[in-house]
N, C-alpha and C positions, 0 to 999 in steps of 0.2 A: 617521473618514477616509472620504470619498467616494470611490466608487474610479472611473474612465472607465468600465474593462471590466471585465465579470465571468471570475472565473478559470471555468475548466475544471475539474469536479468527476469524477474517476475512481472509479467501484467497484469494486475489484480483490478479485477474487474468489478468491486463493489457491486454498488446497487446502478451504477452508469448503465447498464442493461434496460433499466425503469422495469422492469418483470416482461419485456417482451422477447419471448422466445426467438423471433426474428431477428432481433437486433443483438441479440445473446449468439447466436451462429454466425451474423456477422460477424463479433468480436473476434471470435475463435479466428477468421479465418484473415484479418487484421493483423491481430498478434502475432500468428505465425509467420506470415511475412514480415511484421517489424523485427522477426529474429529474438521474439521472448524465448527463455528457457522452459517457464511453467507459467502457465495461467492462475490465476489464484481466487477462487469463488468465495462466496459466506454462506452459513447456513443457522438458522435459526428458525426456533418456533416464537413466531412475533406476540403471541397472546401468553405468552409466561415469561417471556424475558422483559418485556415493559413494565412498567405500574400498569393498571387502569386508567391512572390518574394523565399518565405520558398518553395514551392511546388517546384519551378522548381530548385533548392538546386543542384549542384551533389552530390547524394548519394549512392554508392554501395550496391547491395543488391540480392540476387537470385530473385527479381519480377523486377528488371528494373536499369537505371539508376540515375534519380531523386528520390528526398523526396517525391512525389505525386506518382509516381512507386510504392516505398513501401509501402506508410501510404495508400494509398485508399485501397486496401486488407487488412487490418484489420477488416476493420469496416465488422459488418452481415445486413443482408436482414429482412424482418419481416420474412420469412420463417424460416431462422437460429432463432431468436428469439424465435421465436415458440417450435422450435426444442429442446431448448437450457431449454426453459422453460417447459418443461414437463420433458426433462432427472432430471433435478434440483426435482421436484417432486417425479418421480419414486424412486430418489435417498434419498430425507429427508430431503431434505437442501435448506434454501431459499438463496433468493438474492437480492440484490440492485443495482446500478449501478452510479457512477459521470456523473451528467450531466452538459456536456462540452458547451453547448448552446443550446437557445429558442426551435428548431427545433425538440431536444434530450429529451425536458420537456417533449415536447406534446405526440414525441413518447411513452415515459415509463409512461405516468402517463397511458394508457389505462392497466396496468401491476396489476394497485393496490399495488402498492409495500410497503413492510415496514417502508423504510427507502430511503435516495436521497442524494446523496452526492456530496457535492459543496468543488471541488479538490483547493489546495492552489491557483493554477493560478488565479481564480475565486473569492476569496477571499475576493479582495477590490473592487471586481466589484460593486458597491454598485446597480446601473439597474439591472441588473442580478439577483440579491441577491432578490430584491423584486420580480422580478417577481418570482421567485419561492415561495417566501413567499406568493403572490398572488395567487397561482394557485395549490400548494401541500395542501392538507387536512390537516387540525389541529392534527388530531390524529396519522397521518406521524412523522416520526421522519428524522429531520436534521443533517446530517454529516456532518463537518464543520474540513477540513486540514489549519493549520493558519503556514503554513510556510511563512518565507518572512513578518509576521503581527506584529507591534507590539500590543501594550497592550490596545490602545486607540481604534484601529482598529478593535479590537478583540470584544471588549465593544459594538464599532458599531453595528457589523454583529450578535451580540446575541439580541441586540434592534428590528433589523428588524424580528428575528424569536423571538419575546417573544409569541407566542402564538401556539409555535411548543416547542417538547421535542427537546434537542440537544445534540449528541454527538460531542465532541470539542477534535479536536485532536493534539497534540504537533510532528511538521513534521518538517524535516530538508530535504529541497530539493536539496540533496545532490547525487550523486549515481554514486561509492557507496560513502555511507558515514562514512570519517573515523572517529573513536576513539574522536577520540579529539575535534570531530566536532559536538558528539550527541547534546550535552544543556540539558542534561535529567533534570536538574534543572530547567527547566521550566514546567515540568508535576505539582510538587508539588505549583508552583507558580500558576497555572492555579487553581488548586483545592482550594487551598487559594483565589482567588480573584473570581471566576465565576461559582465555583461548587455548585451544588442547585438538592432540589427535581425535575428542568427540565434539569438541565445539566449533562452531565457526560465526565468525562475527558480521554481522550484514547492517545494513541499511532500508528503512521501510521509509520514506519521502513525504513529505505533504506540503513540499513548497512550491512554487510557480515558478514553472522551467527545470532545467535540464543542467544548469550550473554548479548547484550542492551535491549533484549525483557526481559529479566527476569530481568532487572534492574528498567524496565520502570515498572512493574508489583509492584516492591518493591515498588517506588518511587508514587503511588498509581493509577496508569492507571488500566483505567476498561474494555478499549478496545486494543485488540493488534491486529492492521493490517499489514497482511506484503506481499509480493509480491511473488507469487504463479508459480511454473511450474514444466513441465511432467522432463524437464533436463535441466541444465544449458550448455549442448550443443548447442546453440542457435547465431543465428547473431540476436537476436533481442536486439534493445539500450534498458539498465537499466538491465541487466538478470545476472550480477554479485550480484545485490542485491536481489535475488528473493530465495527461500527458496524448493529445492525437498520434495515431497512427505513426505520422512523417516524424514526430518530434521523439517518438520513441523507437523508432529506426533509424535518426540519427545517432540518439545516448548509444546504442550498439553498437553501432558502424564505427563511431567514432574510437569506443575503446578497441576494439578488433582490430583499428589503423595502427595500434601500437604508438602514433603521434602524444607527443607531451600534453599532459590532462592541465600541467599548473594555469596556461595562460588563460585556458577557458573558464577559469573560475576567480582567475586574476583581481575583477570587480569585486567579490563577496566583503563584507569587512570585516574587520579582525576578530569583533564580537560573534563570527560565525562560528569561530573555531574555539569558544568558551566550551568549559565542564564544568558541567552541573548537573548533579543527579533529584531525584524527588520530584516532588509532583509541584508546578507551578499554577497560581490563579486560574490563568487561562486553561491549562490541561486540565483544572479539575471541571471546569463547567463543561467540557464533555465526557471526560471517565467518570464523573461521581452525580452528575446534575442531567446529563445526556441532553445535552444543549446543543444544537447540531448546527452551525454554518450560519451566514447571513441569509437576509432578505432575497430570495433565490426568485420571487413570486412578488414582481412592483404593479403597481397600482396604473401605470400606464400600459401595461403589456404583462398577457397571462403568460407570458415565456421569452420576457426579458434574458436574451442572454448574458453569462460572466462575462465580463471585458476583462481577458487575462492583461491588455494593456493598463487599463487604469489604474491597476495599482502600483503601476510602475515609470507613470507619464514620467515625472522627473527625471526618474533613473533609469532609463531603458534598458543599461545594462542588464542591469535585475530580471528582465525579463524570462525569455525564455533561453537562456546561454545557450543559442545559436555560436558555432563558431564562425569565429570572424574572417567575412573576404580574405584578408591578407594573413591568417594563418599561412603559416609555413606547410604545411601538410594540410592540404582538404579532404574532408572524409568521401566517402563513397554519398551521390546522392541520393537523397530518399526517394521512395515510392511514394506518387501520392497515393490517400486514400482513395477509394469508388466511391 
């Protein structure tokens, strides 16, 4: 597939940062060179969007032993902010950020930002939904994750922004997420029913490797968001699905080659390319129960790394959909990271 235009490639940098400002200007200046479009942060006040009951969790981690241990160091100060927004500058590359609640609006809208993105969690928040719609300028554009939505819901939440541009993105709140679990057949259904001179259809990733990206690209996504870090050596939850520096300056390069996207995704199986809308098991134990990831913190090692291999010994393919030696077109090599 030839495509006109090249999507929009987001490096969305969660909480992979671990709340260290250092490692946060890192990223910035990673991404840039992988050739991201937009960086994409989060912002929340951790002490109202949790329970109590989630914060005082036992969770292991190098900052403590509860969930409120670890999750309040994430989050930045307006100084990091600052900090964070000028290196984004110096470096060429703008940003956006999911805002997690009310408190998080007010903070980012003093940003002027391009874009604002309202994460699946948020999704059927239908309060929520308006007040942004309330208070984000018209010439803003809305990011819009519909994991966990179906199709009626979906309809809703483009109502409440009919007078904002909207990127609408096909997400499986998965992670990671296997094979069989993408639904990339709902990208095309999305485009079929709610694609328009203000919509545009993308893709937000949470699987291992770079393979379902080039599928999702075929399959007509405009935007590919994936999840961003300096190393998958990390205790942070979600970081088996997050993409190094080289592997997300390949996903770029690669599509920039204009080279055929099918045979790199060749391996996926058919059940990749299933539609299904609504919220699955799985999705709901982290949209509705905020159940975050495996065992990230083993008993043999405070900072056991993910082995993005093992869950793929069998099937290598699976992996990280490197393109193959003997492609017919090689992409441009990557940078390594520093």
């Amino acid at each position: 597939m030839v495509m006109t235009t090249k999507p929009h490639f987001i490096a969305e940098f969660t909480t992979n940062h671990m709340g260290n400002l250092n490692v946060l200007l890192r990223m910035v200046e990673q991404a840039a060179r992988a050739g991201c479009s937009f960086i994409k942060m989060q912002k929340k006040e951790v002490e109202s969007f949790y329970s109590a009951e989630k914060l005082d969790t036992p969770f292991k981690s190098p900052y403590g032993k509860t969930y409120r241990d670890y999750r309040t160091l994430f989050e930045f100060n307006d100084d990091d902010f600052e900090r964070f927004d000028r290196h984004c500058k110096r470096h060429g590359v703008s940003w956006y950020a999911s805002v997690q609640d009310i408190p998080s609006l007010y903070f980012l809208l003093k940003y002027d930002l391009p874009l604002y993105k309202v994460a699946s969690c948020n999704a059927r928040n239908t309060p929520f939904l308006q007040e942004l719609a309330d208070n984000i300028p018209h010439d803003k554009t809305i990011v819009v994750s519909v994991a966990g939505c179906d199709q009626r819901q979906i309809e809703d939440t483009l109502n409440i922004y009919h007078r904002h541009n909207v990127w609408l993105q096909h997400c499986v709140a998965q992670y990671p997420c296997p094979p069989t679990a993408l639904r990339l057949g709902n990208i095309r259904m999305l485009i079929d029913r709610f694609a328009s001179d203000k919509v545009t259809i993308g893709y937000s990733g949470h699987e291992e490797g770079i393979a379902a990206s080039f599928a999702a690209i075929d399959q007509g996504a405009r935007i590919i968001e994936r999840h961003f870090c300096l190393s998958r050596y990390s205790f942070v939850h979600h970081i088996e699905c997050s993409l190094e520096p080289d592997e997300f300056k390949q996903l770029v390069d690669t599509v920039h080659s204009d080279q055929p996207l099918a045979p790199l995704y060749a391996m996926l199986p058919s059940a990749a390319f299933d539609v299904q809308f609504e919220m699955t098991d799985s999705e709901r134990s982290f949209l509705v129960d905020q159940t975050y990831g495996k065992k990230y913190i083993g008993n043999s090692s405070a900072f056991a790394p993910a082995d993005a291999n093992a869950a793929t010994a069998d099937t290598p393919e699976l992996g990280l959909g490197s393109v193959p030696p003997n492609s017919e077109s090689e992409p441009p090599q990557p940078t390594p990271s520093n």
